[in-house]
C-alpha positions in Angstrom: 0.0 0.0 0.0 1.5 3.2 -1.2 1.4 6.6 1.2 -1.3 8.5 -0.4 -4.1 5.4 -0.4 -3.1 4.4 3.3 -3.8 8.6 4.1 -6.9 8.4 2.8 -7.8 5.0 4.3 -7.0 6.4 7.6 -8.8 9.5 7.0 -11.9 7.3 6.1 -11.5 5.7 9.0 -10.8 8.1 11.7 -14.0 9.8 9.8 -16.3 7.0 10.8 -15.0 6.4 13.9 -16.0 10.1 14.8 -19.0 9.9 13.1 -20.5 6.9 14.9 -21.3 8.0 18.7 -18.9 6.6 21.2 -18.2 7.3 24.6 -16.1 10.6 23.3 -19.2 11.8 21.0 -21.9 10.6 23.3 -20.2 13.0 26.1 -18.7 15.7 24.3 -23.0 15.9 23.2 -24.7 15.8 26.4 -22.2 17.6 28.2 -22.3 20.8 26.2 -26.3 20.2 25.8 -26.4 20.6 29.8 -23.8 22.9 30.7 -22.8 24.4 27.5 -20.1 25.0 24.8 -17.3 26.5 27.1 -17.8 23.5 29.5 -16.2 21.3 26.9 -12.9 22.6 26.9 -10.8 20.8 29.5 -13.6 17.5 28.3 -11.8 17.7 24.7 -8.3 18.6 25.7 -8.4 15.6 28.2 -9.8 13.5 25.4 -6.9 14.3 23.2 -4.4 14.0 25.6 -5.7 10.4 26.3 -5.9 9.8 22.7 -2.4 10.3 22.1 -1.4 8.1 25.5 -3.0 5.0 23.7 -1.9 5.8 20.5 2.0 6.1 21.7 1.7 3.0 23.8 -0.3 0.9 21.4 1.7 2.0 18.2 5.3 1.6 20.2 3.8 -2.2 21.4 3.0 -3.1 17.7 5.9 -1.5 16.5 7.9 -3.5 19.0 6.3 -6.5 18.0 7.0 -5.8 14.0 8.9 -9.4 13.7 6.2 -11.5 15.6 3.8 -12.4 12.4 1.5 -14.0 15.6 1.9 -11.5 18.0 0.9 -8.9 15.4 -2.5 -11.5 14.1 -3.1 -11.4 17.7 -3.4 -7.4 18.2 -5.3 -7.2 14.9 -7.7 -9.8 15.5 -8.3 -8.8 19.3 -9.1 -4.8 17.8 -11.4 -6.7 15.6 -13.3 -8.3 18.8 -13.3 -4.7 20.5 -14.8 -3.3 16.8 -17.5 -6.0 16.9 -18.5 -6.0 20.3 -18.7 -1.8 19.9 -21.4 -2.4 17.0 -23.3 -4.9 19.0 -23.7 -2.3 21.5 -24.0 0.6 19.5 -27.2 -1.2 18.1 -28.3 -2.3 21.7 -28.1 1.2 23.0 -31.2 2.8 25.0 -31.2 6.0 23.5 -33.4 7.0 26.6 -30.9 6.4 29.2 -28.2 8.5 27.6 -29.4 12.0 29.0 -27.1 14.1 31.7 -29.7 15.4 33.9 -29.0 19.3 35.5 -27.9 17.3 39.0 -24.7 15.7 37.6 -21.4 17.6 37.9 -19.3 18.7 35.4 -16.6 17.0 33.8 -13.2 17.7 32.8 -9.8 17.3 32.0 -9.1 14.5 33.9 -12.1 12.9 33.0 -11.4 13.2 29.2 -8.5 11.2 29.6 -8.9 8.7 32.1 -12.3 7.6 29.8 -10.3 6.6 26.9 -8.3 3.8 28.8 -11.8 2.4 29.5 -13.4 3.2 25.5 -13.6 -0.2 24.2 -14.3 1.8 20.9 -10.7 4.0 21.1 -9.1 0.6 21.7 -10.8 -1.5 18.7 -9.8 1.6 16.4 -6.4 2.3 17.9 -5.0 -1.2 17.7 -6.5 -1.2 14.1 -5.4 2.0 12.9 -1.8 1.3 14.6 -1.7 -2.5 12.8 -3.0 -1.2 9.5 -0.9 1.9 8.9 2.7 2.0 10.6 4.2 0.2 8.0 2.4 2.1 5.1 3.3 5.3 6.9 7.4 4.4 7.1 7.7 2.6 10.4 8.9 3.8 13.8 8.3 6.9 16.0 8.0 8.9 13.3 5.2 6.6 11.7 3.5 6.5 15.2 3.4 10.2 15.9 2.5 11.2 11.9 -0.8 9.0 12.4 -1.2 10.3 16.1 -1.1 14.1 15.1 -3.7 12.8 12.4 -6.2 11.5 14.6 -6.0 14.1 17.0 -5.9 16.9 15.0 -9.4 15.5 13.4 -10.9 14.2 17.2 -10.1 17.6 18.3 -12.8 19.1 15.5 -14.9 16.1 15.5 -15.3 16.8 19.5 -16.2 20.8 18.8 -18.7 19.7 16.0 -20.4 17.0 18.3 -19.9 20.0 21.2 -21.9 22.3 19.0 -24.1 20.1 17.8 -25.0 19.0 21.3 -25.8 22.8 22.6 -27.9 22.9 19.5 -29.4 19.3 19.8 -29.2 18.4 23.2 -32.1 15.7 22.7 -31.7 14.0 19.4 -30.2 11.0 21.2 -32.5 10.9 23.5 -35.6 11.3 21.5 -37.8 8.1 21.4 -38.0 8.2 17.2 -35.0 9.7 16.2 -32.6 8.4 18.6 -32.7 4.8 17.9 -32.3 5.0 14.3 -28.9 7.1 14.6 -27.8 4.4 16.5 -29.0 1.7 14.1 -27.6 3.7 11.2 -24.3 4.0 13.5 -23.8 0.6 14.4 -24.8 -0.9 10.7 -21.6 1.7 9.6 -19.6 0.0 12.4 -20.8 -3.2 11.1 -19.9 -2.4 7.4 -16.0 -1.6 8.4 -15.8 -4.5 10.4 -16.4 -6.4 7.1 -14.4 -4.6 5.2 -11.4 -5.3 7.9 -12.4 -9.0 7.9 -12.0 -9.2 4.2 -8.8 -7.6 4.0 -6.9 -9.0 7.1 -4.5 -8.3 9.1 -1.3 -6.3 7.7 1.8 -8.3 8.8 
């Protein structure tokens, strides 16, 4: 795979994955629609700080493991589990249940980065983005932290559209007829990728 289609494979990528509503989404949404746009600010820099924790430990771990054939199967297929099982929940959601309600407090910085480490989503799509495009991208640091300024660079907007969008929307999600069909359009988008990963396998 040559530079310029891996680029745009990750861009399609990192596209859906911000698209579909996660844990980061999902929050960054309610959040502002409860306590505004400014309160996002530490939420989103916490997020990206996070982001780029997992993405340096997981891409230095698969980099590291760049002459184990089965060790790097392994990561692949075990992103692919997290990726399935995020779909499967995506389309089990109860839209009703995902509201912030005026009594819980706000939340922040460290918040924003402590919930990545337990986003079963941002490890499925790390450990796949990290497998997929290291090698395409050169290899090494420099490999790790081109496709880490990526994905944060576009998280960081992702999280102010969703941040807007929630001050704007604050009850799509929640709304008995609309919310359960973004989640069923999310988690058949999910679904679609996952097949597309099965059919191309893991890059070793």
């Amino acid at each position: 795979m040559d530079f310029t289609t891996a680029l745009l494979e990750l861009l399609i990528l990192i596209g859906i994955g911000l698209a579909t509503p996660g844990p980061n989404p999902i929050a960054a949404f309610t959040h502002s629609g409860v306590f505004g746009k400014k309160s996002n600010v530490g939420l989103i820099a916490g997020m990206a700080v996070g982001i780029f924790m997992m993405e340096l430990i997981i891409g230095l771990t698969i980099e590291s493991l760049k002459e184990n054939e089965t060790a790097l199967v392994a990561l692949h297929w075990i992103g692919m589990t997290f990726l399935a099982a995020m779909a499967l929940t995506i389309f089990r959601i109860n839209p009703s249940t995902l509201g912030i309600s005026e009594n819980h407090q706000r939340i922040g910085f460290k918040t924003g980065v402590a919930m990545q480490f337990a986003n079963g989503k941002e490890w499925a799509f790390i450990i796949i983005i990290m497998s997929q495009f290291i090698t395409p991208f050169g290899g090494g640091l420099k490999a790790i932290l081109l496709i880490a300024s990526i994905t944060i660079t576009i998280c960081i907007l992702a999280m102010m559209v969703w941040t807007f969008f929630g001050d704007k929307a604050s009850n799509l999600f929640t709304d008995p007829v609309k919310g359960p069909r973004v989640f069923k359009i999310c988690g058949t988008l999910l679904s679609l990728l996952w097949v597309a990963f099965l059919i191309r396998g893991p890059v070793v």
